[in-house]
N, C-alpha and C positions, 0 to 999 in steps of 0.2 A: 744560403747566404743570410746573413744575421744583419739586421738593419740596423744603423748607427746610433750608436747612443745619444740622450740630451746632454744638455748642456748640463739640467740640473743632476743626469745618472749621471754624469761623468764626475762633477763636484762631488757626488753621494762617494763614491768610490777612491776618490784621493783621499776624501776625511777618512772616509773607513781605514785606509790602506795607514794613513798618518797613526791613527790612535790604536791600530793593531801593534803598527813597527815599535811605538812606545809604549806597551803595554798596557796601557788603556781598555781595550777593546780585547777580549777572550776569539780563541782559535774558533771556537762552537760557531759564535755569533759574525764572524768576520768570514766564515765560508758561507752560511746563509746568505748576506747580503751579496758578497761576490757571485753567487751561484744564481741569485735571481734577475740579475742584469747582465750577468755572462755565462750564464748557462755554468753548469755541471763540468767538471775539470776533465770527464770521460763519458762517451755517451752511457746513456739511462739505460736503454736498450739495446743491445748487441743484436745485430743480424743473424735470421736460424735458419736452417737449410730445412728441407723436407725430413729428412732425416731424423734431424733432429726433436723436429714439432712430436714425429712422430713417439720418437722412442720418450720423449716426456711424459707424452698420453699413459704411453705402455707401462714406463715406472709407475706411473699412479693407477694404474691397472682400472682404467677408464674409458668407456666405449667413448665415442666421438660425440653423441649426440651427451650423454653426461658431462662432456670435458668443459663441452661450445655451453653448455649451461652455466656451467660456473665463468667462464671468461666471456660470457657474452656474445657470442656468437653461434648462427646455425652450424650446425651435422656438416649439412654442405660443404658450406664455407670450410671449416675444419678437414673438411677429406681434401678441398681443392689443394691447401695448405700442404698437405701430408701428399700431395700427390705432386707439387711443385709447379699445380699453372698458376696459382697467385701466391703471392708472399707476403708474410704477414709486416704490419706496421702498426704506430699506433696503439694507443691503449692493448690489442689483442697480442702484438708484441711484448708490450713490456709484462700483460700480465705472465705471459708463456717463459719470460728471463725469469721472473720471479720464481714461479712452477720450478723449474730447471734448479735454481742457485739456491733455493731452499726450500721444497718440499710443498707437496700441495697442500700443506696442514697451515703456511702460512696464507693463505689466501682463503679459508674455509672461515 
């Protein structure tokens, strides 16, 4: 649950909303603002099953304790992951979308 905007985000966001609709205000700069007082229009981080964690590691043909190196987390943790008693969130989520949707080259 997302707590209620101020008075003055709420102000911030009509203006915004006014001088996008009248060309004012560029698409770039008009998702920025919306995005940072209302979050992202889809989550950041999609939910990954075990499965999943794992076969990412495996595309990048990466032991667990290398993976958890790079994303910040122990071996352990990383196996608990791949084994499905805890689920990832979190910084360790998003960076594992990332992994996934565009290669470990982008997070290197």
């Amino acid at each position: 649950m997302t707590k209620p905007l101020s008075d003055l985000a709420t102000a911030l966001l009509e203006t915004a909303e006014g001088l996008h609709r009248i060309g004012l205000m560029e698409e770039a700069v008009y998702q920025k603002i919306t995005a940072r007082h209302l979050g992202p229009a889809r989550p950041a981080s999609e939910p990954m099953t075990s499965e999943e964690i794992r076969a990412v590691r495996e595309k990048a043909r990466m032991s667990q304790a290398a993976l958890g190196r790079i994303i910040g987390v122990t071996p352990g943790y990383l196996s608990q992951l791949e084994r499905g008693t805890k689920r990832a969130t979190g910084s360790t989520l998003a960076m594992l979308n990332v992994i996934r949707r565009k290669g470990l080259e982008a997070v290197l």
